[in-house]
N, C-alpha and C positions, 0 to 999 in steps of 0.2 A: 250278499255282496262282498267279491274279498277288498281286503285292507289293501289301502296305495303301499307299494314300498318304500316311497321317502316317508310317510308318515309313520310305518313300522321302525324304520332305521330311528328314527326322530324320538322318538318314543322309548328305544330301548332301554337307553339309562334310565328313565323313570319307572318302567318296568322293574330293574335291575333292584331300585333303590326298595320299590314298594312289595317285591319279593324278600327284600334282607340280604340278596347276594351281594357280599364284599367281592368276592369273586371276579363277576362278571363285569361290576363297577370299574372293577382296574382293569381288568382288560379292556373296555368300551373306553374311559378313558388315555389309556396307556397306547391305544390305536391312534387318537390324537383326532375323531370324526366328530366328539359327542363334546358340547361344554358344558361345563358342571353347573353353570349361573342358568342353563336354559330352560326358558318357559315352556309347558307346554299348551292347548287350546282352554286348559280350564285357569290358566294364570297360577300355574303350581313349577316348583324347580323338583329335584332329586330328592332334596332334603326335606321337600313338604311331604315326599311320600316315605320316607324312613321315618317319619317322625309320625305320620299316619299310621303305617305299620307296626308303628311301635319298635320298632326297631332300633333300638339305643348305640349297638356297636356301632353299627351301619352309621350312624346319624354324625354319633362323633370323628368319626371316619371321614367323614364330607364335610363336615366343620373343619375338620386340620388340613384337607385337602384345599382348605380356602372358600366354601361354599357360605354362601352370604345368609347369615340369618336371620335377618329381615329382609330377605328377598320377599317381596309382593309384587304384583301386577297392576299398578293403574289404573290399567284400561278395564280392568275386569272386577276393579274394584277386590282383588283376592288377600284371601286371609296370611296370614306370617305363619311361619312354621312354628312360633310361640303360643299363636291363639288356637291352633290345631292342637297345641301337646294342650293346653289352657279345654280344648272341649273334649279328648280323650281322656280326661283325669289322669294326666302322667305325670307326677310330680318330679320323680327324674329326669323327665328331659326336659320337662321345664324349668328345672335348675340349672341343665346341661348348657342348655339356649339363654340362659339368663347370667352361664357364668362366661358365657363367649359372647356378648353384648347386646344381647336378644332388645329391644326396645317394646315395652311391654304398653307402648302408648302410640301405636303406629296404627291407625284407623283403617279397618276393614270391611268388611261385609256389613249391611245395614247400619253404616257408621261405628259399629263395635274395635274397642280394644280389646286385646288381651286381658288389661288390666281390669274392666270395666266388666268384663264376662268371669273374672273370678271374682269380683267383690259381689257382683249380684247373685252369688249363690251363696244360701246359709246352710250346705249341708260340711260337717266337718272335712273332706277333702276340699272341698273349694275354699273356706275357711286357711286350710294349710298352703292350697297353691298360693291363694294372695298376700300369705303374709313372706311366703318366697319373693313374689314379683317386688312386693314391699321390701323385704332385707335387699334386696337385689338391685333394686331402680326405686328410692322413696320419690315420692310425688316433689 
């Protein structure tokens, strides 16, 4: 079945974001079609996918572009772009996200924080992440 074209158009930045292209990011921006805060159907923005991707330049790239780092979805009950770096063990951009105001107590998926998803591991990176979220945001 092929793909709608609003929902490809719709889509692209996030595509753009979960490939690493800085690139295409400013130009889909720079066209003025695509918002950078926008959800798309699974309640994720730009930056949940640069920050999946692991994509660091990308990430902070849309952080200074003004992309919200506690963007979540409500209605979908969706994770932060924090509790994403929080379950990819990315301790950089969990700093990244924590030194640009990341809210590491912003309730997601099955009730889960951020915070709460690094204390409940005791292997030495999760150990490390939370004592980040801790320097960062203490209780």
């Amino acid at each position: 079945m092929p793909m709608d074209d609003d929902w490809f158009e719709k889509e692209r930045l996030h595509r753009a974001a979960a490939d690493g292209d800085q690139e295409e990011l400013l130009r889909l921006l720079a066209a003025g079609n695509h918002a950078l805060g926008a959800f798309d159907d699974l309640g994720r923005t730009s930056l949940h996918y640069a920050v999946e991707g692991e994509h660091y330049r990308v990430a902070e790239w849309l952080i200074l572009q003004g992309a919200n780092v506690n963007a979540h979805d409500e209605a979908t009950i969706g994770e932060t772009p924090l509790s994403l770096a929080v379950q990819r063990d990315y301790p950089e951009m969990v700093e990244l996200l924590l030194k640009h105001g990341a809210d590491p107590d912003i309730t997601g998926w099955m009730g889960n924080t951020a915070r709460m998803r690094a204390e409940r591991r005791k292997d030495d990176d999760g150990k490390a992440i939370a004592a980040l979220i801790q320097r960062y945001r203490p209780h």
